[in-house]
Legacy VTK file of the C-alpha trace (Angstrom):
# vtk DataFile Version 3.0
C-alpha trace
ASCII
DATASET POLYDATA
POINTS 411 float
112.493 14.910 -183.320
115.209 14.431 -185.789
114.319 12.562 -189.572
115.928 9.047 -189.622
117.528 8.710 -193.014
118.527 5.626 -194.838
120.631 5.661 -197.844
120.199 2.574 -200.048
123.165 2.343 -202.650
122.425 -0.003 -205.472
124.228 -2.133 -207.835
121.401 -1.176 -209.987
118.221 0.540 -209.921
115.459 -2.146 -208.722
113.298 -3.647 -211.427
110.622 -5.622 -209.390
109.007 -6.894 -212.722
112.548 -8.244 -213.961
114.317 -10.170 -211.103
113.293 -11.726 -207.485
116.485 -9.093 -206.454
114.534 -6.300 -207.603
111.553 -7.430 -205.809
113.568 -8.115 -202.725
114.789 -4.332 -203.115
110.941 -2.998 -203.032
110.306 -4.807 -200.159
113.158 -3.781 -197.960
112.266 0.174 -199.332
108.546 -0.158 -198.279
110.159 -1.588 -194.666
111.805 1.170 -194.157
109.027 3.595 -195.713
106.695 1.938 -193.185
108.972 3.171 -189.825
109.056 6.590 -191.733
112.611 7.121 -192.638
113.483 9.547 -195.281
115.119 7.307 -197.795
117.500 8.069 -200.460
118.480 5.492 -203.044
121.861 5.874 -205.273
123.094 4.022 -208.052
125.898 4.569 -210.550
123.984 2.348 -213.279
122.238 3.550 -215.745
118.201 3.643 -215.510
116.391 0.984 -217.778
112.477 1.573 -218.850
111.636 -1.026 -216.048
113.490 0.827 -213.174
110.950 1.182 -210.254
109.962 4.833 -210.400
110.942 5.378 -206.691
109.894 9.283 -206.794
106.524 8.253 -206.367
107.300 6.550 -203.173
108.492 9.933 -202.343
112.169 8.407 -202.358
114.940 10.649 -203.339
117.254 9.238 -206.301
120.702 9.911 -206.729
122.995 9.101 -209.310
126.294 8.516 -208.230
129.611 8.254 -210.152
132.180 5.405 -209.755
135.685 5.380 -208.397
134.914 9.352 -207.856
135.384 11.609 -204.417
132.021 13.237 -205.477
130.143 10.331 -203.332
132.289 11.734 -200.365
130.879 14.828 -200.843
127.205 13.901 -201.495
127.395 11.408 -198.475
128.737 13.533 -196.327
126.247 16.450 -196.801
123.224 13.627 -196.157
124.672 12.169 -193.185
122.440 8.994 -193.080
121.580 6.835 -189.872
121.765 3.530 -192.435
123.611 2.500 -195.250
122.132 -0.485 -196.963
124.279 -1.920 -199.940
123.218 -4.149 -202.665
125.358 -6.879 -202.547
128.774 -7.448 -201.467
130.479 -5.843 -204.981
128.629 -2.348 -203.817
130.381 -2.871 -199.816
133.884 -3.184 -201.750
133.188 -0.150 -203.596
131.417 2.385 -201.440
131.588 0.822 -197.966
134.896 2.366 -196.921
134.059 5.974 -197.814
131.113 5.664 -195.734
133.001 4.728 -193.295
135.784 7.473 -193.518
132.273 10.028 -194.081
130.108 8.697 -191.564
131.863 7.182 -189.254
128.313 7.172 -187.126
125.965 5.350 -189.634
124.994 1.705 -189.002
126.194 -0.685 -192.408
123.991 -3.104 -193.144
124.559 -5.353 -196.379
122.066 -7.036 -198.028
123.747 -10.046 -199.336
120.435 -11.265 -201.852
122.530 -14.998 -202.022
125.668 -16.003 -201.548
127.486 -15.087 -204.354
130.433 -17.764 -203.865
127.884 -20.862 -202.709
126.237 -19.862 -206.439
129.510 -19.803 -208.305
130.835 -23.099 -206.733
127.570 -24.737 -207.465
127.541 -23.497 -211.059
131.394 -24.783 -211.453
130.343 -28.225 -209.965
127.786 -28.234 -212.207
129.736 -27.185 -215.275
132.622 -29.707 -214.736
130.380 -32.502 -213.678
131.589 -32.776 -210.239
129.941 -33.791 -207.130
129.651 -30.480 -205.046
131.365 -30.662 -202.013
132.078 -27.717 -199.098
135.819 -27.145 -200.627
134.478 -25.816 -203.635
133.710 -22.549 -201.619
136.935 -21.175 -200.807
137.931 -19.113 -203.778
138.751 -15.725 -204.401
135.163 -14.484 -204.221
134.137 -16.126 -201.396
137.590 -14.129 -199.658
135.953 -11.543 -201.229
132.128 -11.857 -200.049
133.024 -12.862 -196.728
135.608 -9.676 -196.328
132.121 -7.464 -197.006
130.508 -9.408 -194.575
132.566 -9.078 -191.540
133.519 -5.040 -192.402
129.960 -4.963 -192.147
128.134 -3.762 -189.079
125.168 -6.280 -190.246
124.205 -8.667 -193.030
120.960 -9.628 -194.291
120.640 -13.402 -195.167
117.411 -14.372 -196.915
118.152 -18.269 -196.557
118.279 -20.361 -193.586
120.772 -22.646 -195.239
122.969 -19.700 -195.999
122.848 -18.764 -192.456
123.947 -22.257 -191.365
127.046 -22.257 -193.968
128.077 -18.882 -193.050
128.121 -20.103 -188.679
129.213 -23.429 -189.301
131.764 -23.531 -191.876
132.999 -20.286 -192.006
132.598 -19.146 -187.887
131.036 -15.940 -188.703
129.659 -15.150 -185.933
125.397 -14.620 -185.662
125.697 -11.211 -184.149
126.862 -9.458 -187.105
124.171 -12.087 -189.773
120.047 -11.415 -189.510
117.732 -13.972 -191.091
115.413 -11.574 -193.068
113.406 -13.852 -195.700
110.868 -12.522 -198.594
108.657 -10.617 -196.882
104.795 -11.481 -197.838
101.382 -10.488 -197.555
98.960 -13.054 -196.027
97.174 -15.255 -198.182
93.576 -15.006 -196.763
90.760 -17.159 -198.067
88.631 -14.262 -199.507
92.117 -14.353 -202.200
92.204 -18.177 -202.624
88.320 -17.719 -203.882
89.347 -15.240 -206.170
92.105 -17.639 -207.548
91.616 -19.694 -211.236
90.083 -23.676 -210.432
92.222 -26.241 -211.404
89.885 -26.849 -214.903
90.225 -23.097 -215.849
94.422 -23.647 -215.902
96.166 -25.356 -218.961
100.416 -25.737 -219.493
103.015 -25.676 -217.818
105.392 -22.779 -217.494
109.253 -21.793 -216.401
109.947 -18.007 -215.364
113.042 -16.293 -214.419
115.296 -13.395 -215.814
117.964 -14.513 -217.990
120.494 -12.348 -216.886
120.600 -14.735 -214.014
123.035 -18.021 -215.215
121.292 -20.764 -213.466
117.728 -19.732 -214.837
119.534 -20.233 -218.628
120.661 -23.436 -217.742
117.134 -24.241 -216.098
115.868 -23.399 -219.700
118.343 -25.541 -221.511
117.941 -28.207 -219.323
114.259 -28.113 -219.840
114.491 -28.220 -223.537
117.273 -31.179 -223.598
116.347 -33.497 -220.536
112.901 -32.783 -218.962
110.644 -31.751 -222.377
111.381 -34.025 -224.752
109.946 -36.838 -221.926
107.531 -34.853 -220.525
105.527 -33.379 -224.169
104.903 -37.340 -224.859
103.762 -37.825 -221.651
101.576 -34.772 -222.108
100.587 -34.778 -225.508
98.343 -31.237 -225.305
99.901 -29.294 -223.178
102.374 -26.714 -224.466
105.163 -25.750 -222.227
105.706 -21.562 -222.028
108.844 -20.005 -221.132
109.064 -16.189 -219.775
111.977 -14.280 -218.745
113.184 -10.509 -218.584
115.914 -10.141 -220.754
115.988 -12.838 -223.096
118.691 -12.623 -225.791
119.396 -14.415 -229.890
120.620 -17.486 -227.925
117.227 -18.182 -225.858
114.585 -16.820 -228.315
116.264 -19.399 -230.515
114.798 -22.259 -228.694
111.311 -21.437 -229.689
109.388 -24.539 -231.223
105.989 -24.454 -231.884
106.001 -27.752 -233.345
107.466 -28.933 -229.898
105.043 -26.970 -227.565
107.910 -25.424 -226.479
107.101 -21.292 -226.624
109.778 -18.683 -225.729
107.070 -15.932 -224.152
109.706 -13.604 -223.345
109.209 -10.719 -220.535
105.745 -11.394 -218.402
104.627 -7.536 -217.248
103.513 -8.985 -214.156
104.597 -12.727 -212.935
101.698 -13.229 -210.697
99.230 -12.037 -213.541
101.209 -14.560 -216.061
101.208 -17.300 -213.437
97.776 -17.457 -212.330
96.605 -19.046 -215.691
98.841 -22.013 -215.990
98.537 -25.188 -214.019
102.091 -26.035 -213.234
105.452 -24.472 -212.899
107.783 -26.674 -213.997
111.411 -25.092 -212.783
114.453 -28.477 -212.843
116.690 -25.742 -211.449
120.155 -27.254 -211.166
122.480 -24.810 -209.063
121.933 -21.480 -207.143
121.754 -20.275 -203.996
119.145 -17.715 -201.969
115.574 -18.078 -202.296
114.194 -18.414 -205.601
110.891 -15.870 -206.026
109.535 -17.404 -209.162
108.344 -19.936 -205.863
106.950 -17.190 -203.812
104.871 -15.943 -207.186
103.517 -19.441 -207.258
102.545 -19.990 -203.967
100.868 -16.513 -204.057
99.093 -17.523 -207.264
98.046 -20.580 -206.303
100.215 -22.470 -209.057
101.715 -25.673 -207.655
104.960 -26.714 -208.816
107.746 -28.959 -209.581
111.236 -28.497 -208.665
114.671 -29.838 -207.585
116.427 -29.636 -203.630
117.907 -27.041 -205.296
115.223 -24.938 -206.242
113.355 -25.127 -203.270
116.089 -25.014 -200.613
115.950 -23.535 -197.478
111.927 -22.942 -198.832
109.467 -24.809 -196.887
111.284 -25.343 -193.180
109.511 -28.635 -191.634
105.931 -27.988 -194.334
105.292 -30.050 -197.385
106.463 -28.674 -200.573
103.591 -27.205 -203.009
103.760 -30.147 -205.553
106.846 -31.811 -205.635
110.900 -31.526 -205.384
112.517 -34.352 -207.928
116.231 -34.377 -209.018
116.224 -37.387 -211.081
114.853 -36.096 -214.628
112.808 -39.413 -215.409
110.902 -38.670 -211.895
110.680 -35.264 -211.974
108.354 -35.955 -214.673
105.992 -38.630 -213.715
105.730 -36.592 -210.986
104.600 -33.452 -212.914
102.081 -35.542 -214.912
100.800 -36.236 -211.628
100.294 -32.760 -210.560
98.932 -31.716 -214.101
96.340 -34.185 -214.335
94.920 -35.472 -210.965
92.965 -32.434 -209.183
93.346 -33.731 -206.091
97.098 -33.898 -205.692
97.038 -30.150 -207.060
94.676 -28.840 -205.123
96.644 -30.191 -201.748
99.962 -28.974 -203.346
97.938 -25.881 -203.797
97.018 -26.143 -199.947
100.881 -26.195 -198.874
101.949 -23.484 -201.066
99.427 -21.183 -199.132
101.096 -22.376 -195.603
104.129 -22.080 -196.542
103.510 -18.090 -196.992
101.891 -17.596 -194.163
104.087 -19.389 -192.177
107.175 -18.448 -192.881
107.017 -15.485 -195.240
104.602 -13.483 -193.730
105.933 -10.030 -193.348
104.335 -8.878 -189.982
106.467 -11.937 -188.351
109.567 -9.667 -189.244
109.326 -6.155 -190.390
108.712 -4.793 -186.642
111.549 -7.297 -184.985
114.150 -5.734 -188.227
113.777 -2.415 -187.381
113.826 -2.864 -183.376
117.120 -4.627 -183.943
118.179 -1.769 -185.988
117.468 0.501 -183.819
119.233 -1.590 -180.830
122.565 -1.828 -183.059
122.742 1.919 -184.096
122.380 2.747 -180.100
125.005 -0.062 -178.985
127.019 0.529 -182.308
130.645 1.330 -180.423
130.269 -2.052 -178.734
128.585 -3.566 -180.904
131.605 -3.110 -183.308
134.134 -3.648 -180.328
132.676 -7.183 -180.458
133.361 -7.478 -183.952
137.092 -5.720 -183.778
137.803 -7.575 -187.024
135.965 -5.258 -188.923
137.779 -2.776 -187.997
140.839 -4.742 -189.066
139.634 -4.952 -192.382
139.011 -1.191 -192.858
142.431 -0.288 -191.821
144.613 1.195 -194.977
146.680 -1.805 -194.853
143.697 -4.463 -195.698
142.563 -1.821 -198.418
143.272 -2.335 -201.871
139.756 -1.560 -203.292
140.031 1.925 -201.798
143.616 2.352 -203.148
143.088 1.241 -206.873
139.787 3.448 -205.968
141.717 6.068 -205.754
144.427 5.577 -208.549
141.398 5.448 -211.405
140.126 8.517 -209.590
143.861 10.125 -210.519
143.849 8.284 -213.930
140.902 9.406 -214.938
141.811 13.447 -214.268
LINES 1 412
411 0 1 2 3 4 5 6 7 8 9 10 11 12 13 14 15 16 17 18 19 20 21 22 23 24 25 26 27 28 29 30 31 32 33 34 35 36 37 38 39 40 41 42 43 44 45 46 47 48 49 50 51 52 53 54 55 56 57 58 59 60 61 62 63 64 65 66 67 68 69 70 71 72 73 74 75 76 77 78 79 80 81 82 83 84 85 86 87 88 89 90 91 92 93 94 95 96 97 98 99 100 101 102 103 104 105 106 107 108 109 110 111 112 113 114 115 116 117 118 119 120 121 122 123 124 125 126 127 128 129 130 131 132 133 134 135 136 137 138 139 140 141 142 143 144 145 146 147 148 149 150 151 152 153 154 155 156 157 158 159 160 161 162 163 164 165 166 167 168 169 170 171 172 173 174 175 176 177 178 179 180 181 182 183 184 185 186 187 188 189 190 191 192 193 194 195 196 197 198 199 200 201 202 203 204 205 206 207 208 209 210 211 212 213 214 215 216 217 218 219 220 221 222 223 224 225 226 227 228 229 230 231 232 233 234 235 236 237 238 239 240 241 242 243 244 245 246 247 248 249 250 251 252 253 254 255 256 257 258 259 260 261 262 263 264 265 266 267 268 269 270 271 272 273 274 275 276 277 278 279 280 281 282 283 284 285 286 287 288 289 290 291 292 293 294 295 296 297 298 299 300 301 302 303 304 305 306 307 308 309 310 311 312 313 314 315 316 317 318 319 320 321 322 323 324 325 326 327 328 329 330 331 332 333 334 335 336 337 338 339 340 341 342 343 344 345 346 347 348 349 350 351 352 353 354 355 356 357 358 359 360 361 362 363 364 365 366 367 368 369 370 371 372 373 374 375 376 377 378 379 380 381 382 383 384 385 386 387 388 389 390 391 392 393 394 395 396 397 398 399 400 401 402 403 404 405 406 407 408 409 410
């Protein structure tokens, strides 16, 4: 029987312990390691001390070069069943010469948010505007949406990105697939294992700093939320971790304010599982924010915005509380910090939620069954969705062109 190979091309190499998109990486890896495909994974970044060392998965690695025919070569010797790219950026740059290599091989994009609902947020945000759906037709949502439908399949981890993609932009379903975090169970010999609500003290924030809207969640926290929420909790210190923090955020650090800049956590879910609350006033984004799924699977109740935990919790109650006006979103953290009851029910929801609608045997088996339905219907599958053929022909193709001219430039 013939090896099914996947070939994951990344914008970077994952780094699980960095970003939720690293972590999302590992778990659509150990999908595919699970049905036994040989997998190859190539990036043209560079490798950073907190790359996941994929050898040990026994996953090849290639590096790959930019704006170069030596990926025609390399992809063409391989001859993979599946292409997975990392984000819409890594379709425009490599998804054509898999096409013109391997004409055969399903591609599947894995979106990890909406770029363009993230970007029109953030702008909304930045002028003080009211956010409305016209904010999302710019240049990169022409762009994003482009990757989408020259893709044979796209991977949407939120249900509310799902519903924006069908409703206001008529993509249609049969080319999108709803694939969420995908979880362990949270049984109750783990919740036993878990730190009691007296054994947990402060509050914390966590996300990678790289990532805009977890900077402005920071400054946000040290101008609005903080300043009302230290009187209101005159012991507790509030602790802020983050891969990649730079001058500008290690800057904030005020011991005299409770307010501690932590810096990288080696493990979230080891960090998390001492503190009481997560505290995280997040103010635009778009996907599903992880630092959530670490609390839940911690057993750390938290406080957020609709934001910060859309698309989250379905019809279930929210683990703690979701508060956009800043004088509420405090009272209601108080709440959660001091009354054991309330925190332990919060704590209660958090482990539903996971099971419920994270839980990865719910949708690793169905993902790779529709896989392999789409790679053995692929002609009419992409019949059905002729425009993506449109968009692949020369005419629609000025990524592959200027492709090509820095490929002549550069000789």
């Amino acid at each position: 029987m013939k090896e099914k190979k996947v070939l994951f091309i990344g914008l970077v190499w994952p780094e699980p312990t960095s970003s939720a998109a690293g972590f999302r990486m590992m778990q659509l890896i150990e999908t595919f390691l699970a049905s036994s495909y040989q997998i190859t994974f190539a990036s043209a970044a560079a490798k950073s001390p907190y790359s996941a060392f994929l050898q040990s998965l026994g996953i090849h690695e290639q590096a790959i070069v930019l704006n170069s025919s030596s990926f025609d070569d390399f992809i063409k010797q391989l001859q993979p069943d599946i292409v997975v790219f990392d984000r819409f950026m890594v379709e425009e740059q490599y998804g054509w010469r898999v096409a013109q290599q391997c004409p055969n091989a399903l591609r599947v994009l894995d979106t990890e948010d909406l770029h363009f609902l993230r970007q029109a947020r953030q702008t909304s945000v930045k002028n003080k505007d009211d956010f409305s759906f016209q904010a999302l037709f710019t240049d990169t949502a022409k762009r994003e949406l482009a990757a989408i439908l020259r893709s044979d399949l796209s991977l949407i981890i939120s249900e509310s990105e799902m519903k924006i993609l069908i409703e206001e932009f008529r993509i249609s379903p049969d080319i999108l697939y709803y694939l969420p975090f995908l979880e362990k169970e949270i049984t109750p010999s783990e919740v036993v294992q878990w730190k009691a609500f007296k054994e947990r003290k402060n509050l914390l924030f966590i996300g990678n700093f790289i990532h805009e809207p977890n900077w402005h969640t920071v400054q946000y926290l040290k101008t609005q939320i903080w300043p009302q929420l230290r009187n209101m909790l005159p012991k507790a210190e509030l602790h802020i971790y983050g891969a990649y923090a730079t001058q500008k955020v290690l800057q904030l650090n005020n011991p005299k304010e409770r307010f501690l800049i932590k810096g990288r956590a080696e493990s979230a879910r080891v960090t998390m599982e001492n503190y009481r609350v997560l505290v995280a006033p997040i103010q635009f984004g778009a996907g599903v924010k992880g630092k959530f799924i670490d609390a839940m699977q911690t057993g750390t109740p938290s406080v957020t915005t609709t934001i910060g935990a859309e698309a989250m919790k379905g019809y279930l109650d929210w683990n703690g509380f979701i508060e956009d006006d800043p004088k509420t979103f405090c009272v209601k953290t108080v709440e959660l910090y001091e009354n054991k009851k309330i925190w332990y029910t919060a704590q209660e929801n958090g482990i539903r939620i996971i099971n419920e609608r994270y839980e990865k045997r719910k949708y690793q088996a169905d993902f790779m069954t529709n896989l392999s339905l789409l790679k053995v219907q692929i002609d009419k599958h992409r019949q059905q969705n002729f425009i993506s053929q449109i968009l692949l022909h020369h005419t629609m193709q000025s990524t592959k062109y200027m492709s090509l001219w820095i490929e002549e430039k550069n000789k």
